[in-house]
C-alpha positions as CSV (number, residue, x, y, z in Angstrom):
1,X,-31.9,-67.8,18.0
2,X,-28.2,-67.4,17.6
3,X,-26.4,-66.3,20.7
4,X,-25.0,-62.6,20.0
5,X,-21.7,-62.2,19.8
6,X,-20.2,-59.3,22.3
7,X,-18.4,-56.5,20.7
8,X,-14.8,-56.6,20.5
9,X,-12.8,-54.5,22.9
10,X,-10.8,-51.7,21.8
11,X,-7.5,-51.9,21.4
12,X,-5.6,-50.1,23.8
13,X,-3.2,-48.6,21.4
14,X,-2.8,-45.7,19.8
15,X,-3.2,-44.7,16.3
16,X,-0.6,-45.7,13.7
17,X,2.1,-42.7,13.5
18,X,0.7,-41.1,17.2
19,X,2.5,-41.4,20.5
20,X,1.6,-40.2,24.2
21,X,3.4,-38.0,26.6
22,X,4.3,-38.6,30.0
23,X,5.7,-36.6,32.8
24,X,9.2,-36.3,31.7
25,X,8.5,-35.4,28.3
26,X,5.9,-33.0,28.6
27,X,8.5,-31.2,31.4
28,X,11.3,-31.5,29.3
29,X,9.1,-30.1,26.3
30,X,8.0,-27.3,28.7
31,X,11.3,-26.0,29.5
32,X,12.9,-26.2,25.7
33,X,9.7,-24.4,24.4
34,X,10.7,-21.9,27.5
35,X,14.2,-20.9,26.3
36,X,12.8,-20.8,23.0
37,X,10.7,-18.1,23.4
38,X,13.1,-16.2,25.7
39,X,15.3,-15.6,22.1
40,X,12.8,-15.1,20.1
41,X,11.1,-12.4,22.8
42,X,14.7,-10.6,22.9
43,X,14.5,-10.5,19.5
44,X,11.4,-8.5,19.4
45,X,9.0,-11.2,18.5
46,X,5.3,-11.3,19.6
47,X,3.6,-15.0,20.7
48,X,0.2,-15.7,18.8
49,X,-1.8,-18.8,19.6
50,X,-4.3,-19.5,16.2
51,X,-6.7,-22.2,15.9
52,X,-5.7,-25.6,15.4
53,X,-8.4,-26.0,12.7
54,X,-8.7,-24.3,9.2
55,X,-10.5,-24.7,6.0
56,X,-8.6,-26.4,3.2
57,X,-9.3,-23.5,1.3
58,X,-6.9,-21.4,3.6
59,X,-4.6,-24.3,4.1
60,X,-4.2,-24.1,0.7
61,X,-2.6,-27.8,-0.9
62,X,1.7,-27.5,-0.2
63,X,2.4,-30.2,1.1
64,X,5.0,-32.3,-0.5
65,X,3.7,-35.6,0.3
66,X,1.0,-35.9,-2.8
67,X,0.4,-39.2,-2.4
68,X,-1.4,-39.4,0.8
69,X,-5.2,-38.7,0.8
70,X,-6.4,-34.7,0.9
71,X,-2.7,-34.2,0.0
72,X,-1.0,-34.9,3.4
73,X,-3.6,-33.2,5.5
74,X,-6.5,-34.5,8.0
75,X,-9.3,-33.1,6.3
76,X,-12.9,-33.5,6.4
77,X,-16.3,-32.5,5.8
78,X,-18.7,-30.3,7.4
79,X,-21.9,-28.4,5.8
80,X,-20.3,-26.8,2.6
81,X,-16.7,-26.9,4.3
82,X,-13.9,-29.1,4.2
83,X,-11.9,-28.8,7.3
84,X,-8.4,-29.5,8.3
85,X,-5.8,-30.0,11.3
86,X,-3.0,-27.4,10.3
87,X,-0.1,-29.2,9.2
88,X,2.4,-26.2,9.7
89,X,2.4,-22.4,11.8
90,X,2.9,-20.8,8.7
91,X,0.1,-21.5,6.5
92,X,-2.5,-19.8,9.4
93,X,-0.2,-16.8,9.7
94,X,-1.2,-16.1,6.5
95,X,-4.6,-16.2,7.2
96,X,-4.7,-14.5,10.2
97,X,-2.2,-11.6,9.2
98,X,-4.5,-11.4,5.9
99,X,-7.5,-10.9,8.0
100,X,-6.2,-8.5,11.0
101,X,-3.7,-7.2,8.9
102,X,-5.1,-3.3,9.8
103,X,-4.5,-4.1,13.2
104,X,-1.5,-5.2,13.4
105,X,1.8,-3.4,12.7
106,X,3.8,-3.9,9.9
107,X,6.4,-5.3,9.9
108,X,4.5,-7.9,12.1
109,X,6.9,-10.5,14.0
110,X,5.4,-13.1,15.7
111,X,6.1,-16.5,16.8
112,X,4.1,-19.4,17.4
113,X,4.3,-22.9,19.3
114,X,2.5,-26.1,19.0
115,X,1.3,-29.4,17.7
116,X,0.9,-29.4,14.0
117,X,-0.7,-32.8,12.0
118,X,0.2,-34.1,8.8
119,X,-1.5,-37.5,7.1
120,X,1.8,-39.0,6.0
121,X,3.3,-42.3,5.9
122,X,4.9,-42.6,9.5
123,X,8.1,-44.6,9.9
124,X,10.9,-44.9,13.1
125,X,11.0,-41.6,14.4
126,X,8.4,-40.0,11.9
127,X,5.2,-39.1,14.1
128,X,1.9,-37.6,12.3
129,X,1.8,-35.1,15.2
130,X,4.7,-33.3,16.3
131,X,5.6,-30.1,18.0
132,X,6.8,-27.0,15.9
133,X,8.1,-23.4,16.9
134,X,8.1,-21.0,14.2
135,X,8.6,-17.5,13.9
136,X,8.0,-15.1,11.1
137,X,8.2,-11.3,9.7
138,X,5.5,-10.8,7.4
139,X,5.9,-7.3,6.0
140,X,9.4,-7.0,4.9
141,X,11.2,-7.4,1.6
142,X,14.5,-6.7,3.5
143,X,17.3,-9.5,3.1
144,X,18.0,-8.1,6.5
145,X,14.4,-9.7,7.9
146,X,16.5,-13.1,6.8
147,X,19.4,-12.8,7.9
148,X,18.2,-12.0,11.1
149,X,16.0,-15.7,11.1
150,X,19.3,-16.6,10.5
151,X,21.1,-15.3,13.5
152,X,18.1,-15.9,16.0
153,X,18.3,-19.5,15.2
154,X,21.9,-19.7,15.5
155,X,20.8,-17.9,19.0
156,X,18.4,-20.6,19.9
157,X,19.7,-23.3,19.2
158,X,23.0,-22.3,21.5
159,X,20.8,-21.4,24.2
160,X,19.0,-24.7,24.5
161,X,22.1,-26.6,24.7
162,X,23.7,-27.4,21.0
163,X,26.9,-26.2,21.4
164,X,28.9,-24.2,18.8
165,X,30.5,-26.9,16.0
166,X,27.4,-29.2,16.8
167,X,25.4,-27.1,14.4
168,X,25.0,-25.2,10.9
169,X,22.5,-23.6,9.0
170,X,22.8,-23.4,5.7
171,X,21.7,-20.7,3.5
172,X,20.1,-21.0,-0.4
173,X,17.6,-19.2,-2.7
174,X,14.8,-21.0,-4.3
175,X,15.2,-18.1,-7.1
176,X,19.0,-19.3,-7.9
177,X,17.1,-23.0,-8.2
178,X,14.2,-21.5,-10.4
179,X,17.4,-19.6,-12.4
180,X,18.9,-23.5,-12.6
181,X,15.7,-24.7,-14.0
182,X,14.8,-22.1,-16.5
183,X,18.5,-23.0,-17.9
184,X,17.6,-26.5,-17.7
185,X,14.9,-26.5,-19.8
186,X,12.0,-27.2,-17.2
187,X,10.8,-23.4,-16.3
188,X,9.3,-21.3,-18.7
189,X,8.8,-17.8,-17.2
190,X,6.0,-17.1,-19.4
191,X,3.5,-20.2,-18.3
192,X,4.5,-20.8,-14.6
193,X,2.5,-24.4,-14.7
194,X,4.3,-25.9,-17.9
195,X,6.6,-28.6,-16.1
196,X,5.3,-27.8,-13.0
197,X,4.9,-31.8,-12.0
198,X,8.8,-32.4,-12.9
199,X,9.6,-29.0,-11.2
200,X,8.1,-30.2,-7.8
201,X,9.6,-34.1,-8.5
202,X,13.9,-32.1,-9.2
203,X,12.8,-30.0,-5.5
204,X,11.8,-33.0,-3.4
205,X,14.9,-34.7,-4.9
206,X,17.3,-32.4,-4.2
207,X,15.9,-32.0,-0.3
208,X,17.0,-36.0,-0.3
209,X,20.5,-35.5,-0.9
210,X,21.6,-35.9,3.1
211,X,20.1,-39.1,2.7
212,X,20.1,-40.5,-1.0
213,X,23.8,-39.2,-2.0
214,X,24.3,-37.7,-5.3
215,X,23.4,-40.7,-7.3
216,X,19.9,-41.6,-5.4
217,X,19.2,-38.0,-6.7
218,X,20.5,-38.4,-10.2
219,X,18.5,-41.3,-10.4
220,X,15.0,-39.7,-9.1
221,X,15.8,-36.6,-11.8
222,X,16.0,-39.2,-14.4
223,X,13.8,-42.5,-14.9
224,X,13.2,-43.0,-10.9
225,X,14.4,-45.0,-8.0
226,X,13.4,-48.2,-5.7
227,X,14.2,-48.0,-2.5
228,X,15.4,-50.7,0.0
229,X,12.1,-52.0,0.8
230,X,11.3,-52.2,-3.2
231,X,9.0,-49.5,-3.3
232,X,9.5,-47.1,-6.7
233,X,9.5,-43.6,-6.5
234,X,9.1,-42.0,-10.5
235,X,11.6,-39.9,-11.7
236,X,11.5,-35.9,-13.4
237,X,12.9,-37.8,-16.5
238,X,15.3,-35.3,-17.1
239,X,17.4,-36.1,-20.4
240,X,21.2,-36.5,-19.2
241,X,21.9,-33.3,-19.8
242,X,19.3,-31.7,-18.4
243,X,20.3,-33.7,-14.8
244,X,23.6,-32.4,-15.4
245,X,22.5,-28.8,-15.1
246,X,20.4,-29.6,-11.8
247,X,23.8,-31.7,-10.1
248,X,25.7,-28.9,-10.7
249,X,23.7,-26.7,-8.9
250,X,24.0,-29.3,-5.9
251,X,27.9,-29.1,-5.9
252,X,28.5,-25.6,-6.1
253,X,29.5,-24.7,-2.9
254,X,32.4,-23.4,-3.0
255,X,35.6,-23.1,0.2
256,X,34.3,-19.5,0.9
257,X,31.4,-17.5,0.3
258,X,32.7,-15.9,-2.3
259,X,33.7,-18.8,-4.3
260,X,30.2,-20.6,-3.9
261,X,28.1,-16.9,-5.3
262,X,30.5,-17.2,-7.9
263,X,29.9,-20.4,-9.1
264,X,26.2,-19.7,-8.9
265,X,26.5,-16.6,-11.0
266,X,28.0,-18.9,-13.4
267,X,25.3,-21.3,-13.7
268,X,22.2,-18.9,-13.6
269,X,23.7,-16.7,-16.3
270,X,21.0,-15.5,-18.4
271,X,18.3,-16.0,-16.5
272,X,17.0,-12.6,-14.5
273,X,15.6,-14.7,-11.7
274,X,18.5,-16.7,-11.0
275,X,21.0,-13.7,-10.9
276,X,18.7,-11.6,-8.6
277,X,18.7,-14.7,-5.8
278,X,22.4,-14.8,-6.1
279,X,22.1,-10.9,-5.1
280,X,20.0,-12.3,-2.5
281,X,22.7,-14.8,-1.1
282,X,25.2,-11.9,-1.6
283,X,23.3,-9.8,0.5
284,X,22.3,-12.4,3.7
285,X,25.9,-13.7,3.7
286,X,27.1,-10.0,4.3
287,X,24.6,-9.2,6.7
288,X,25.3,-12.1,9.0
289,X,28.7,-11.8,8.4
290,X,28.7,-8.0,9.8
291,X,27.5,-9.3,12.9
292,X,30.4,-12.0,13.8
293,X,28.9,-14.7,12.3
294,X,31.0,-16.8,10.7
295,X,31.1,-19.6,8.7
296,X,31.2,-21.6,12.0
297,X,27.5,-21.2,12.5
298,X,25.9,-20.0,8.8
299,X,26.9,-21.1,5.2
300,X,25.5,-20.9,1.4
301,X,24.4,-24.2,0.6
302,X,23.2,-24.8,-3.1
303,X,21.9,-28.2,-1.5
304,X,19.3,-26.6,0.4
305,X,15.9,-26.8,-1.1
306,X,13.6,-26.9,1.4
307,X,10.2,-29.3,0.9
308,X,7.4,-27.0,0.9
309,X,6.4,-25.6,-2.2
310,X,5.6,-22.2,-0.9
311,X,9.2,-20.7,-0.3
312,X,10.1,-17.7,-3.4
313,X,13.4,-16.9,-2.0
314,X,15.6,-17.7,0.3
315,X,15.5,-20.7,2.6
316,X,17.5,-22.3,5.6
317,X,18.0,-25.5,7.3
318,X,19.6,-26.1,10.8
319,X,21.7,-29.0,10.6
320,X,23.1,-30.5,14.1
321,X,26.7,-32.0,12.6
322,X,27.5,-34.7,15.8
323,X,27.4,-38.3,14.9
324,X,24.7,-40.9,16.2
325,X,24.4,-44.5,15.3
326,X,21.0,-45.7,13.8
327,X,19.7,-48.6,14.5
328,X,21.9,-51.1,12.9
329,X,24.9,-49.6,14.6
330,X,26.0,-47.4,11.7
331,X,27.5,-44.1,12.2
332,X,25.9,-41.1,10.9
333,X,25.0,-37.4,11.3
334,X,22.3,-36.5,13.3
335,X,20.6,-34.4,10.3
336,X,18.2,-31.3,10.3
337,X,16.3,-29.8,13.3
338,X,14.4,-26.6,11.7
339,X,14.4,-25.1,8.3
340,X,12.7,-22.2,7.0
341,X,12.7,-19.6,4.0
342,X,10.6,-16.8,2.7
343,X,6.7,-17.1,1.0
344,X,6.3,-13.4,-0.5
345,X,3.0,-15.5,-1.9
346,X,1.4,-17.0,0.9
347,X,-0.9,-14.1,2.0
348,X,-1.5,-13.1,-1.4
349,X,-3.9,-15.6,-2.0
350,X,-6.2,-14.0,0.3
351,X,-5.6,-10.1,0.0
352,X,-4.7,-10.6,-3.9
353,X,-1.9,-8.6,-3.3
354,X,2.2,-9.5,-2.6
355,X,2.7,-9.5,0.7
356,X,6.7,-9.7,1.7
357,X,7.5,-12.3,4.4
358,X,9.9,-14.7,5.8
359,X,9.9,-17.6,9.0
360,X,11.8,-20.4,10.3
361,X,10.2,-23.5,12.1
362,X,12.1,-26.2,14.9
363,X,10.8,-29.5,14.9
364,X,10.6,-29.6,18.8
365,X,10.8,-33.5,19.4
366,X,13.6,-33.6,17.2
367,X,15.4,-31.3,19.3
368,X,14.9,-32.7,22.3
369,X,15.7,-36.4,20.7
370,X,19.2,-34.6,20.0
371,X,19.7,-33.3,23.8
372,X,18.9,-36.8,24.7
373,X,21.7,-38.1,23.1
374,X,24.3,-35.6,23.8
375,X,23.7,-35.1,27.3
376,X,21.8,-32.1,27.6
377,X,18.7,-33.6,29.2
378,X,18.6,-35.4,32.8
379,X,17.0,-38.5,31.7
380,X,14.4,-38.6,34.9
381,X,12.5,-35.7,35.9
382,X,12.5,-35.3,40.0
383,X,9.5,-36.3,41.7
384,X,7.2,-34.5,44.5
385,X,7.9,-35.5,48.2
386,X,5.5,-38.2,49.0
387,X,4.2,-38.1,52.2
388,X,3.0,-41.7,53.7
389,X,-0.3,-42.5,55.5
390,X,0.2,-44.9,58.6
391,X,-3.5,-44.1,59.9
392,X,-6.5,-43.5,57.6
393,X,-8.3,-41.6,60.4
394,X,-5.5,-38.9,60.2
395,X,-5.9,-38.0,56.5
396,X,-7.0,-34.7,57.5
397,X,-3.2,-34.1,58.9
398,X,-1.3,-35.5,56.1
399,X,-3.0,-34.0,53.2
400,X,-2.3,-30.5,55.8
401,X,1.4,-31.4,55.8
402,X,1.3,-31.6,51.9
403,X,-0.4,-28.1,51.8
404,X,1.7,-26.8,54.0
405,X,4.8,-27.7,51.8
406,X,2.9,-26.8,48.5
407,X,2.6,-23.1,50.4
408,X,6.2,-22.9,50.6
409,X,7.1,-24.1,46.8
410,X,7.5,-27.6,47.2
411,X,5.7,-30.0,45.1
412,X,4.1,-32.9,47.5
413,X,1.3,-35.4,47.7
414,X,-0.1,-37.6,49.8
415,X,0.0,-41.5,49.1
416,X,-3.5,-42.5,48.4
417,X,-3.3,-45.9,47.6
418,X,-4.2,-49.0,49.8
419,X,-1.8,-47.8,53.2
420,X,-1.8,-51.6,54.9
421,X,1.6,-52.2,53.4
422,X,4.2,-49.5,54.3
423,X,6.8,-51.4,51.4
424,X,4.5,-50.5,48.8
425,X,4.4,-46.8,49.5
426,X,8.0,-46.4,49.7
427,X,8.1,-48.6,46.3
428,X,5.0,-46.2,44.8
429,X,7.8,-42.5,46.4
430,X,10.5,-45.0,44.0
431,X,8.1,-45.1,41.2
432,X,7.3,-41.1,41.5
433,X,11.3,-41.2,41.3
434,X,10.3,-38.9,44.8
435,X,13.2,-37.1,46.7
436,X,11.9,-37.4,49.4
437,X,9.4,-39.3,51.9
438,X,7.7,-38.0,55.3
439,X,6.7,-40.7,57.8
440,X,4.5,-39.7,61.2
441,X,2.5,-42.6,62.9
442,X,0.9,-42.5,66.3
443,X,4.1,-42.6,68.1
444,X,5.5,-40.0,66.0
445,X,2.2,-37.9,66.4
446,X,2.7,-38.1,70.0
447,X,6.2,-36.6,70.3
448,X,5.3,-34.1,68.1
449,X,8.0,-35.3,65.4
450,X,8.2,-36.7,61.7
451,X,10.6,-38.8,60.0
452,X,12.5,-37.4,56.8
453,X,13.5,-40.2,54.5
454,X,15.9,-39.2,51.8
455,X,15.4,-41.7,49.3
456,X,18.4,-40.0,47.0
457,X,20.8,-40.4,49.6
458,X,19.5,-44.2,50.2
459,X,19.4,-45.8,47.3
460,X,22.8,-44.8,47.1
461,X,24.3,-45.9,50.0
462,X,21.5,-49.4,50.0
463,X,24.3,-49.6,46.6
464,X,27.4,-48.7,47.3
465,X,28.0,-48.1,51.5
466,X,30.0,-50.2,54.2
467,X,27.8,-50.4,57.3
468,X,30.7,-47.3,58.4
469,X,29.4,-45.1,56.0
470,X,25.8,-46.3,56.4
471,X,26.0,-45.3,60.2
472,X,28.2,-42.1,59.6
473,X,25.3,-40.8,56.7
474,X,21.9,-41.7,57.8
475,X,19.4,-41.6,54.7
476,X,16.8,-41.0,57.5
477,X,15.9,-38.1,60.6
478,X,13.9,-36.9,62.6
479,X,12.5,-33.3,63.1
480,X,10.1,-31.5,65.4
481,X,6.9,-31.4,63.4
482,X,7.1,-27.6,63.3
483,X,10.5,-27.7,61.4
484,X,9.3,-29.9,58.8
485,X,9.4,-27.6,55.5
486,X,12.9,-25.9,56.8
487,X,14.6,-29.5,57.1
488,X,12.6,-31.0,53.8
489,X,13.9,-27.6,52.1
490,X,17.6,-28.5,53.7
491,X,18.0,-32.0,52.7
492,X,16.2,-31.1,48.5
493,X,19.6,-28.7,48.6
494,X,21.6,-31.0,50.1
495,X,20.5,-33.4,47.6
496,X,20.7,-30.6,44.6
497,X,24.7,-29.7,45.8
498,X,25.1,-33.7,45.7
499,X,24.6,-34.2,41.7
């Protein structure tokens, strides 16, 4: 008989386009998400937590990526059901304000934060699970529900550290677009589906432009494109003149608001749809203007499409302006953090009736990738004060020193790995990047003392000190064993007023 063979073992990786999250990260994710939520709770906005799980059904199919399988979602099967990880907040608004909609007041505002899942090609960077945080207004047909997105995101993105010139958001109206097409040639008002495939092709163009240029989205509203890697992406094929239409809708903007509406005016004329999202712009850009902000923080942008085929009006993108270098070197702009725009159709598909509404959503690691780069985030998250073992039989005393210290606020443990070699556990306090360690053996135990190690303060002067300076600042001291949460709380702000 033929000796089995054993099983394989599992690979200890991931899956392709998913990451984990360690300490830092999660912290730093934490405390974003935090200030986040502070602006949008000054604003007036309720949190909801929905399920992470929906039917395809109320998912709907919007996702722009139609080549993936189930249309960019995580879908699958179970009785009579097909079930799928949401791949955006907005999408279960719909179906939870369509279901509790006689509870809850109207206008409802609410916002919403966490990991969302999409079944796309991943690539540097691109993750199919990511953090959002959206918030919404479903009930109003107000521009002023818009404008106010507007403003809030110009809020947040100030109070988690992008300064003022590091950031825009840009304003458009996927009416004016719709007013650009039916000009075109490729919307007929009268049968919404007729060149709906070469409709969706000119709108995922268009949201390229940051990265394709004017000519990589000429060529994917004509006959198509290959891209670096040789991989073809068909076209709208648009006739020439057709294109020209869409392109000049891309360089309208104008050197004041003014000058951009009129140049949109120009190119929607005839067509009732187009007009009325100019009135839109008109409208937003007045509102936002009233309340003292200027062009320095929100603009009309004809460029902005947005990718989602849900948005009827208008939509925004938050762009962070600072330059990067990718990674051949290469200068460029950091590109867009959030986007957003208003879906008066979304919740209709459930109650059968229009509802009004209108969100924005950050992409959360993106955000904090920016931080990163500028500054805004301290790179290592402080440890908790490790407290060494130098007799096993005293466990019972260490793990009370760590309780006492937790009782005042202070995050500690006790080392509970292998305690023969004291090197290690001062190398483990390194590895917990630890502030601080506390030493107490059986000569220590006696006097009724512990040793304070500030590992900050050495590993700066084991760097840098003369043996002067190493004598004058000792990294180490001892305290009565009653004092030791008043001089561990002494030396953490000694070591806070230090950085």
């Amino acid at each position: 008989m033929a000796k089995q063979k054993k099983a394989p073992k599992p690979k200890a990786l991931p899956p392709k386009g998913f990451r984990d999250y360690f300490g830092a990260d999660v912290s730093e994710r934490a405390e974003m998400l935090r200030r986040i939520a502070d602006v949008y709770h000054l604003y007036g906005f309720e949190q909801l937590e929905s399920s992470a799980v929906e039917t395809v059904e109320a998912l709907g199919k919007f996702l722009p990526d139609v080549d993936r399988p189930n249309e960019g979602v995580f879908a699958w099967q179970e009785d009579d059901d097909w079930l799928a990880l949401r791949y955006d907040l907005t999408a279960p608004l719909a179906r939870v304000y369509a279901q509790h909609r006689n509870e809850l007041p109207s206008p409802y505002r609410r916002f919403a934060m966490g990991p969302v899942w999409r079944n796309e090609k991943p690539g540097p960077g691109r993750f199919r699970q990511f953090y959002q945080c959206d918030a919404d207004t479903v009930g109003s047909a107000s521009m002023a529900a818009d404008a106010e997105i507007c403003t809030m995101l110009s809020d947040t993105l100030e109070k988690v550290g992008i300064a003022r010139g590091d950031y825009i958001i840009r304003v458009n109206n996927r009416k004016v677009l719709n007013g650009v097409m039916e000009v075109a040639g490729i919307l007929d008002p009268s049968d919404p589906e007729k060149f709906a495939d070469e409709r969706g092709i000119v709108l995922r163009a268009i949201d390229k432009l940051d990265r394709l240029g004017l000519e990589g989205v000429r060529a994917l509203l004509g006959a198509g494109r290959k891209d670096d890697s040789g991989d073809f992406t068909q076209g709208a094929g648009l006739a020439a003149e057709q294109a020209e239409v869409v392109m000049g809708f891309m360089q309208a903007l104008g050197a004041t608001p003014a000058d951009t509406l009129s140049n949109l005016r120009r190119l929607v004329t005839g067509s009732a749809i187009g007009e009325a999202g100019v009135d839109e712009l008109q409208q937003i850009s007045e509102l936002v203007t009233s309340q003292g902000y200027g062009a320095d923080r929100i603009v009309l942008d004809p460029s902005v499409v947005r990718g989602l085929g849900y948005y009827t009006g208008p939509v925004y993108e938050a762009e962070l302006t600072f330059e990067i270098k990718d990674e051949k070197g290469r200068p460029r702009q950091f590109g867009s953090v959030a986007g957003g725009g208003r879906y008066d159709d979304l919740v209709k598909r459930f109650t059968g009736q229009e509802v009004p509404a209108t969100g924005v959503s950050i992409g959360v690691d993106r955000l904090l990738a920016a931080l990163r780069m500028k500054g805004q985030l301290q790179s290592a998250q402080s440890g908790p004060v490790v407290i060494t073992v130098m007799d096993r039989a005293r466990m019972g005393d260490y793990q009370a020193m760590a309780t006492q210290l937790r009782a005042a606020g202070i995050r500690a443990e006790v080392y509970l790995g292998n305690p023969k070699n004291f090197g290690n556990q001062l190398k483990y306090a390194d590895n917990r990047n630890s502030p601080i360690a506390i030493i107490e053996g059986g000569d220590e135990q006696a006097a009724g003392i512990v040793q304070i190690k500030d590992l900050i303060l050495g590993a700066q002067l084991a760097k840098e000190a003369s043996l002067e300076e190493w004598k004058a600042r000792p990294s180490q001291i001892e305290a009565p064993r009653a004092q030791l949460v008043e001089k561990v709380r002494e030396m953490l702000a000694a070591q806070g007023a230090a950085q």
